[in-house]
N, C-alpha and C positions, 0 to 999 in steps of 0.2 A: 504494500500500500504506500505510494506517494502521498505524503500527507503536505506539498507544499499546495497552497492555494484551500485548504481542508480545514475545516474547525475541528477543534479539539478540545474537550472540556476534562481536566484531574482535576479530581478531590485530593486534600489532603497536602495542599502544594506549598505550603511555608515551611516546611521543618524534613529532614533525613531523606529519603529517597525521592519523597515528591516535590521536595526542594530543589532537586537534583535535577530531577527529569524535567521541570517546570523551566528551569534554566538551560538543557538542552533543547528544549521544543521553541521557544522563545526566538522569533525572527525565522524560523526554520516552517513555519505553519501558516495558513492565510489568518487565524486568528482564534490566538489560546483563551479560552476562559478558565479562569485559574478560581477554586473554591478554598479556602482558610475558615478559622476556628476567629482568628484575631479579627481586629477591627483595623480598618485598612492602612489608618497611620501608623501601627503599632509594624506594617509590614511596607512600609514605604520605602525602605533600604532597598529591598528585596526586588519590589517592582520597579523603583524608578531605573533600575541597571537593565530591565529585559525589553529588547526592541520587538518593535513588531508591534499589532495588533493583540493588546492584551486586556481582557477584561476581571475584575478582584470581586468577585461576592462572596460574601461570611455566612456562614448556618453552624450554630453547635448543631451536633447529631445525638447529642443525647436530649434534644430535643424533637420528637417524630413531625412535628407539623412544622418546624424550621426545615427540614429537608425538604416536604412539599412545595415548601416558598421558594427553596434554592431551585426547585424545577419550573417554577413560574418564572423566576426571572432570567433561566440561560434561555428560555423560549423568549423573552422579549429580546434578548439580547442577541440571537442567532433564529434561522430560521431552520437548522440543521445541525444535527453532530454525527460529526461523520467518524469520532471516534471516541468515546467516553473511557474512560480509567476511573477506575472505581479503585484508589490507593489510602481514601481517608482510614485508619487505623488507629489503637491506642491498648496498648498492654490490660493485661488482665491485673485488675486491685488485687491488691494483699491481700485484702478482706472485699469479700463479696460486697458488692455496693448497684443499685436497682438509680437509673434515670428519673427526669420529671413525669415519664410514662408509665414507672413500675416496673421498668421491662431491665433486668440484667445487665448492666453499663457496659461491657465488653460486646456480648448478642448486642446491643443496640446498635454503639458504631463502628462494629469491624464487619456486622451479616446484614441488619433489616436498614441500614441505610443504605446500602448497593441495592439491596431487592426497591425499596422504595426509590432512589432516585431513575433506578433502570425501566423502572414499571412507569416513572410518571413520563421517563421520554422517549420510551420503545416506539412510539409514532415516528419519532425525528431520527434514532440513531439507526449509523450502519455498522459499526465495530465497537462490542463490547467486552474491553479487556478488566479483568477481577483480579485487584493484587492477591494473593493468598499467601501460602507459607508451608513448608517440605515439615513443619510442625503436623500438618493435619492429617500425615501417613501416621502418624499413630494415635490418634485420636478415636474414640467414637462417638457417635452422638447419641445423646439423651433424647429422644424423642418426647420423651413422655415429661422432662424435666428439661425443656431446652437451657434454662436459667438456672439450675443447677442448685434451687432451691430445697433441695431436697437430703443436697447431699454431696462429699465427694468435690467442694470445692475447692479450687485452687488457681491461681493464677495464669498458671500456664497449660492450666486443661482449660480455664474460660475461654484463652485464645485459641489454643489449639482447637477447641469448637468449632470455634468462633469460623476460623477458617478452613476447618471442613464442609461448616455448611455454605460458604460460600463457595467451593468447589462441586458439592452436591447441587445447589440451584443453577452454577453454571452448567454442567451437563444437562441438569433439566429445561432452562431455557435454549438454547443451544437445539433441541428436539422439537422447539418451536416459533424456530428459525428457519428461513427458506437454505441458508448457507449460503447465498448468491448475495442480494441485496443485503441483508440483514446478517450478524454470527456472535458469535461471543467465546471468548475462552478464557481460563483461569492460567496463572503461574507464580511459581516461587522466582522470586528477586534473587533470591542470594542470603547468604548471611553476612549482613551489611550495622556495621557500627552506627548504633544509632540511636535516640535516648530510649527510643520504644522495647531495642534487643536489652537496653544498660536495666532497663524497668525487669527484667523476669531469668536475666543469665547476666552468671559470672563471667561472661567469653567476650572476645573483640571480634572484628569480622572485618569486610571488605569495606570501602569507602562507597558513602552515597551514590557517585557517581557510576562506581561497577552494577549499583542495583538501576540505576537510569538507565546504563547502558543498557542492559537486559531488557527491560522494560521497551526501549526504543527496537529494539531489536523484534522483537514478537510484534510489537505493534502495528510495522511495517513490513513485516513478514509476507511476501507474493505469495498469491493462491489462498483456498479456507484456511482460517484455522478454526472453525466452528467446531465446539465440542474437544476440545482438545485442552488439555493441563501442558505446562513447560517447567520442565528443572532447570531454571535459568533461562536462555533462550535455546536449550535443546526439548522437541516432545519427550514425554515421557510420559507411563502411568499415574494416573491417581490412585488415593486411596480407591480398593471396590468399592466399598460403602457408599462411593458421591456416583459408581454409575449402575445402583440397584435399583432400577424403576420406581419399585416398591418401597422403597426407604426414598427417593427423590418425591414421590405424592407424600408419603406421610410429612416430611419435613414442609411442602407448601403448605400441605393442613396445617400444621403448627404456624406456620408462619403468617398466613391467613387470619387465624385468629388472633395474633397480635397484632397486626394491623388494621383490625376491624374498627378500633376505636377511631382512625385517623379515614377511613374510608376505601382506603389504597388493599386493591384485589390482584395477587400479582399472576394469579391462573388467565 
């Protein structure tokens, strides 16, 4: 995919890889809309250095009806995206801790804000890339406990969740995708230094800009990649669990019903 002349909208784009990637797409795109947590002066450093066509809108995500807004207004601002990245992320709490929704703070913005923002602009998008994480090979999911209110929490099983089940919705959207016009596919960045890996592991990793790379790499990958996971920018399997039919319905029904309150049906 030639993305020059192409809008591009990342989540997630002030801080560690999507700061990264934000500053390689930058002039290289007909025009990046860039999503943050901050309020725009607080990232004026940030933007005033990146040319090109760039647009700054803010959404906490642990707020569900500030993600709706955030798809209201890339639609005023674009009449198209022709590639969405879904990178917004945040470590799993020490201690379990629930949104202004009730809903799990890790599930909130690492899984039901990609479902929610993809859902509100699958009319407009044609490539949908899901940051994930090589955590989610050993994970499994709670179906019956996505929030893990039950039991069995911990910081790096919320995320490692967290990013399974956005590898299980990519395969299942992806099933309902033509693969031509429209596709979507998940992958792992890399293990990339950065306050999110500093938040849950003692270990150092690669530099932001290796998980950008990666990230630029798939993104503009010639031919499908609908339905497909990457260990960096090479294919590879996912875990089975995200391409079990049967476990991909069950998880929309869960997910379904957390989103009921905000209206957003992502079947």
């Amino acid at each position: 995919m030639d993305l020059r002349d192409r809008t591009v909208v990342l989540t997630g784009a002030t801080d560690g890889i999507g700061r990264a990637t934000a500053v390689r797409l930058a002039g290289r795109v007909g025009h990046l809309v860039l999503h943050g947590l901050e309020p725009r002066d607080e990232v004026a450093a940030l933007l005033d250095q990146l040319p090109g066509r760039v647009t700054y809108l803010t959404a906490d995500f642990g707020h569900l009806d500030q993600i709706t807004r955030l798809a209201d207004e890339i639609r005023a601002a674009t009449d198209r995206v022709d590639l969405l990245v879904n990178n917004a992320a945040r470590p799993g709490a020490r201690r379990r801790a629930v949104t202004a929704d009730g809903i799990e703070a890790t599930l909130q913005t690492n899984y039901l804000s990609t479902v929610v923002l993809t859902t509100a602009l699958r009319d407009e998008v044609g490539r949908v890339l899901n940051i994930a994480s090589a955590t989610h090979l050993s994970a499994r999911l709670q179906l019956a406990d996505l929030g893990l209110a039950a039991g069995g929490y911990s910081a790096v099983n919320a995320y490692a969740q967290s990013k399974l089940a956005i590898v299980t919705y990519t395969c299942w959207l992806a099933h309902q995708l033509d693969g031509r016009r429209q596709e979507a596919a998940s992958m792992h960045p890399g293990i990339i230094h950065s306050r999110l890996l500093a938040g849950m592991f003692a270990i150092e990793g690669d530099p932001p800009e290796h998980g950008a790379d990666n990230i630029l790499r798939v993104a503009t990958r010639p031919g499908s990649i609908n339905g497909r996971y990457f260990d960096e920018s090479e294919p590879a399997r996912p875990n089975p669990a995200a391409e079990d039919p049967a476990i991909q319905r069950e998880l929309l029904d869960r997910t379904t019903a957390l989103l009921a309150p905000i209206g957003v049906d992502p079947a």
